[in-house]
N, C-alpha and C positions, 0 to 999 in steps of 0.2 A: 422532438424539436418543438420548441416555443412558436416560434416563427419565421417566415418565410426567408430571412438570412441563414436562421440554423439549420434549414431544408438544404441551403445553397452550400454552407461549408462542408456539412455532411457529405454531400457528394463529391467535393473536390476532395475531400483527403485521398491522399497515397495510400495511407494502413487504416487498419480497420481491424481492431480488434473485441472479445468478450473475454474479460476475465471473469470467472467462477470462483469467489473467495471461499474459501474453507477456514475454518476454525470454530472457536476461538480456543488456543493454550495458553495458560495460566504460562507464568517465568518457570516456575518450581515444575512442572510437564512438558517443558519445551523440547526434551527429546524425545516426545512423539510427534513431532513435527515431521512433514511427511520429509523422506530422502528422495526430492524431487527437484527439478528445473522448474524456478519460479521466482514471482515478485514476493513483496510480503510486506506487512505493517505491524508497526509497533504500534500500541499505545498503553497510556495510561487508565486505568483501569479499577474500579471495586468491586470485589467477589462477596458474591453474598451464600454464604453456602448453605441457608437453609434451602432455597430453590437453587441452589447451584449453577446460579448463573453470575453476566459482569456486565459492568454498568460500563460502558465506554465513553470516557470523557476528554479525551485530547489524544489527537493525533500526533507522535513524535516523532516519528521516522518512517520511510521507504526504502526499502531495497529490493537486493535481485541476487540471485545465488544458483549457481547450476546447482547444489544440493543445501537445499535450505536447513535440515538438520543439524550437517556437518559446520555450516556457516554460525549459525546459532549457539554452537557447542561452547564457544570462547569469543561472543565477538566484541571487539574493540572499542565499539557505540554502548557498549553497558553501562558502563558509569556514569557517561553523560546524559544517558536517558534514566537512570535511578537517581540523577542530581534534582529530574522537572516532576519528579512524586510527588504527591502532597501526602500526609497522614492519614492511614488510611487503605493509600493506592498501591496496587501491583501492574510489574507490567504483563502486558499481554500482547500475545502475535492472530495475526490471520495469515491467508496464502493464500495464492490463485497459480494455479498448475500453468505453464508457459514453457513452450519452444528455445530453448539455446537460443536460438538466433536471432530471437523475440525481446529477448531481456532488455537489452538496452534500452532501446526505444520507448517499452513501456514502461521501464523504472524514469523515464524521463518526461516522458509524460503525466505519468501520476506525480512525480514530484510537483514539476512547473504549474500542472492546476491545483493540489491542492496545499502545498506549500507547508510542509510538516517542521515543525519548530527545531525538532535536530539535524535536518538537510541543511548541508552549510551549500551543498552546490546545487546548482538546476532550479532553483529556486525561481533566479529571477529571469531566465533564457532556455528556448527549446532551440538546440539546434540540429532540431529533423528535420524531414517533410512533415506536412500537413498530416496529423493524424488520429485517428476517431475511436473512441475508447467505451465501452460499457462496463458497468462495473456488474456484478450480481453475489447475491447470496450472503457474505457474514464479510459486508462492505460497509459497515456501520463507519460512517463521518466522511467518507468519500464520496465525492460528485460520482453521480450515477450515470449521466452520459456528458460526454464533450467532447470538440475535436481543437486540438491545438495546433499553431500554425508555427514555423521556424520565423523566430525573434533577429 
């Protein structure tokens, strides 16, 4: 916390979560994505394969999936996230392992704070309780802590 308000929301939220991001899978690898209950993010992305890594450059999407794998296999958000490529770019996912009963609330809260260009909902409204988020690990472009309040 920055300062003595963010001491103070912090402690009023209801939830309280850490997400643990894993990744990152290239599109063309995506069914090694784990077959798990969890949030997940797209982005747009440059592989550089002499060092075998990706340059992350724009956040396009959030979701939640009781099995991220199986969700990924055909999902329906593909074309409009291969429309916001530029030349050059692939897409690419993370993932942060998460409880069934967890999903909603944290796919709604990562939406409303960080507002990814293909989320057409949650964008501009949370309507939960007060709730308090860490990000960790292969969370590249996502705010790292925040607590959001019902809009």
């Amino acid at each position: 916390p920055n300062n003595h308000w963010e001491i103070i929301k912090k402690n009023v939220a209801a939830h309280d979560y850490t997400l643990e991001f894993r990744g990152y899978w290239l599109d063309r690898n995506k069914s090694g994505l784990p077959a798990e209950s969890g949030v997940y993010c797209v982005y747009a992305a440059t592989y550089h394969p002499v060092k075998d890594t990706v340059s992350l450059e724009k956040l396009l999407y959030i979701g939640k999936a009781v099995n991220v794998r199986a969700r990924h296999a055909d999902h329906e958000g593909l074309p409009s996230w291969e429309r916001k490529l530029c030349a050059g770019q692939m897409l690419c996912y993370s993932f942060a392992p998460l409880a069934k009963r967890s999903l909603m609330i944290c796919e709604a809260a990562l939406i409303y704070k960080n507002k990814p260009i293909c989320n057409d909902i949650g964008k501009d409204s949370f309507l939960h309780e007060a709730t308090h988020v860490i990000t960790r690990g292969r969370n590249a472009l996502l705010e790292t802590e925040f607590t959001v309040f019902h809009t």
